[in-house]
C-alpha positions in Angstrom: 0.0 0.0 0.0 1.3 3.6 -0.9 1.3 6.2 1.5 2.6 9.7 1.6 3.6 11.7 4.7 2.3 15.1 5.4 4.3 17.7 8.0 2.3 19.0 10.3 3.3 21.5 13.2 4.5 18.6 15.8 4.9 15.5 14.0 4.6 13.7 10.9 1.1 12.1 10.2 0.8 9.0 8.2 -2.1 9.0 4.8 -3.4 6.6 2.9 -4.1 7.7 -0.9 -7.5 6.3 -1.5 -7.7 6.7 -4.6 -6.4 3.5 -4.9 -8.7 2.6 -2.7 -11.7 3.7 -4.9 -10.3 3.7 -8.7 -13.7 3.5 -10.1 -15.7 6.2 -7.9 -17.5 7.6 -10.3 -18.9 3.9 -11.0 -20.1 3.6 -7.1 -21.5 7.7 -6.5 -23.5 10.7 -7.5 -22.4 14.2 -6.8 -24.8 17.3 -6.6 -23.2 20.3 -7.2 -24.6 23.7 -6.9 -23.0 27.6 -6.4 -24.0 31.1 -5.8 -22.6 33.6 -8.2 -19.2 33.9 -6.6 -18.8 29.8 -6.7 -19.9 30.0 -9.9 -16.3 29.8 -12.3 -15.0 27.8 -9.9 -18.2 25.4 -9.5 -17.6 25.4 -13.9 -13.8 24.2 -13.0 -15.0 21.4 -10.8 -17.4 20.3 -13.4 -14.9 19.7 -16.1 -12.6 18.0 -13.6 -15.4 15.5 -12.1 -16.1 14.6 -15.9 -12.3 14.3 -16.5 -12.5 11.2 -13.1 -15.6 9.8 -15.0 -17.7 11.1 -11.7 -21.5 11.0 -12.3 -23.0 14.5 -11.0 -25.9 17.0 -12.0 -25.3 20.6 -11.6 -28.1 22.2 -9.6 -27.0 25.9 -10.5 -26.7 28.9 -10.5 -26.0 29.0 -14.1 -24.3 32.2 -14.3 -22.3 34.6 -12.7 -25.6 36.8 -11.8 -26.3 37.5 -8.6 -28.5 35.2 -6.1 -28.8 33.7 -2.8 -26.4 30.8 -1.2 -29.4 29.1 0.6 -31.6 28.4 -2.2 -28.6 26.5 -3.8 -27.9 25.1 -0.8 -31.5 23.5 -0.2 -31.5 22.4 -3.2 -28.1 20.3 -3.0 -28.8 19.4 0.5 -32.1 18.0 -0.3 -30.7 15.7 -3.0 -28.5 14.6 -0.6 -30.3 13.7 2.4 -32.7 12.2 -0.4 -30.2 9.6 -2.3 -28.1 8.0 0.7 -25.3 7.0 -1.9 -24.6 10.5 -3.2 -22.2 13.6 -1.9 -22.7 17.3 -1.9 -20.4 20.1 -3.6 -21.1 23.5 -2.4 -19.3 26.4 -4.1 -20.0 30.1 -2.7 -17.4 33.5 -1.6 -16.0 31.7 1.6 -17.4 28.5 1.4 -19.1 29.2 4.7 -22.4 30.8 3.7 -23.5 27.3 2.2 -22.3 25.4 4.5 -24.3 26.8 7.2 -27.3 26.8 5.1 -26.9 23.1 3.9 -26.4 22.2 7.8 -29.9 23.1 8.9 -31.2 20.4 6.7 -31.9 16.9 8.4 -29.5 14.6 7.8 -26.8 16.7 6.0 -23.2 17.2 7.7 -21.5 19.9 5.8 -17.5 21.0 5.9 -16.1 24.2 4.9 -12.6 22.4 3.9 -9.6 24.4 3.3 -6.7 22.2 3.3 -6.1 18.1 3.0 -6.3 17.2 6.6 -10.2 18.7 6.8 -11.2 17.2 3.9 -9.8 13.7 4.7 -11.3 14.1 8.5 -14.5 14.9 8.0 -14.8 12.0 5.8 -13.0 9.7 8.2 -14.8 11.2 11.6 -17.5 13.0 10.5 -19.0 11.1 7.5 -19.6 14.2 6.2 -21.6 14.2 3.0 -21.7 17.7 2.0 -18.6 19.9 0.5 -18.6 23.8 1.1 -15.6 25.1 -0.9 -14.3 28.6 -1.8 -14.9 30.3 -5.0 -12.8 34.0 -4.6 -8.7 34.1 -3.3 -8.4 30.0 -3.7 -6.3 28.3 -6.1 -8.3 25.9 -8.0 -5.1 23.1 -7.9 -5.7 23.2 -4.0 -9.4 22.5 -4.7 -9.1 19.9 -7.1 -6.9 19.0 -4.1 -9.2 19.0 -1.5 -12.3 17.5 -3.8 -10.3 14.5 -4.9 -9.5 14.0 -1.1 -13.3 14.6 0.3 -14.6 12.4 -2.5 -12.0 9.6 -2.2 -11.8 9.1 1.7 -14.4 6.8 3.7 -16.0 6.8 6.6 -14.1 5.2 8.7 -16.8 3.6 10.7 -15.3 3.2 14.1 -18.0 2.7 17.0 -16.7 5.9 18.9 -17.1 8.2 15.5 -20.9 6.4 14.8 -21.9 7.1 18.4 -20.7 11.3 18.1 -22.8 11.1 14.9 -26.0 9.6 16.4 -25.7 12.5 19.1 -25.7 14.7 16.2 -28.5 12.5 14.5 -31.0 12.9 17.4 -30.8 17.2 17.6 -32.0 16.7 14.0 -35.3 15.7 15.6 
């Protein structure tokens, strides 16, 4: 098995690339993808790039770099989502954090606002999280093909102690 190491402030933490893991991912998973007006180049960036990894998604707009709301796109990705158990969320506003918030009040989604390798992989491995919020102003798109690769191609890990935290989070849904 390959793995790569990653420097962090104290000490060296060990990865596994999944994507050996998962060659075929686009065989096994749907992605909704959706962006307000400032995800909206970036959101057309990750499109071409999910096509390019044979990734089945549906684009659930904006359309255009016109002006609109982060919620309504966010509902509407969300609610996908929480619908089709087997699928993933990509969120692409400003900051990332606008959607995120607004895809979090939805029952049964667990959103990130990922910035760098280790959140991505984490909230995949701890989290299950099934929803992506990513930047779409001051981000290089090489670090978010970066961090979408990584969100998409890490599992849940499943451990007993991670499944508990998410039933907790589960039962404020109700």
């Amino acid at each position: 098995m390959w793995f790569c190491y990653r420097l962090s402030f104290f000490s060296k933490k060990k990865f596994i690339n999944t994507a050996l893991l998962y060659p075929n991912l686009g065989d096994i998973m749907k992605v909704y993808i959706g962006s307000d007006h400032a995800g909206f180049r970036t959101k057309e960036k990750l499109k071409r790039y999910l096509n390019s990894k044979k990734i089945k998604f549906e684009d659930l707009g904006t359309y255009s770099g016109t002006s609109v709301d982060y919620p309504d796109y966010a509902i509407k990705v969300g609610k996908k989502v929480a619908k089709d158990k087997n699928s993933r969320g990509i969120l692409v506003c400003g900051s990332g954090t606008g959607m995120v918030i607004a895809a979090n009040k939805i029952k049964g989604i667990r959103a990130v606002a990922a910035y760098d390798s280790y959140s991505a992989k984490i909230s995949r491995l701890h989290n299950d999280a099934n929803v992506l919020g990513l930047r779409g102003r001051i981000f290089p798109f090489e670090k978010t093909k970066k961090i979408t690769s990584i969100w998409l191609n890490t599992p849940f890990s499943g451990k007993e102690r991670h499944k508990r935290r998410i039933n907790k989070i589960r039962k404020l849904e109700k």
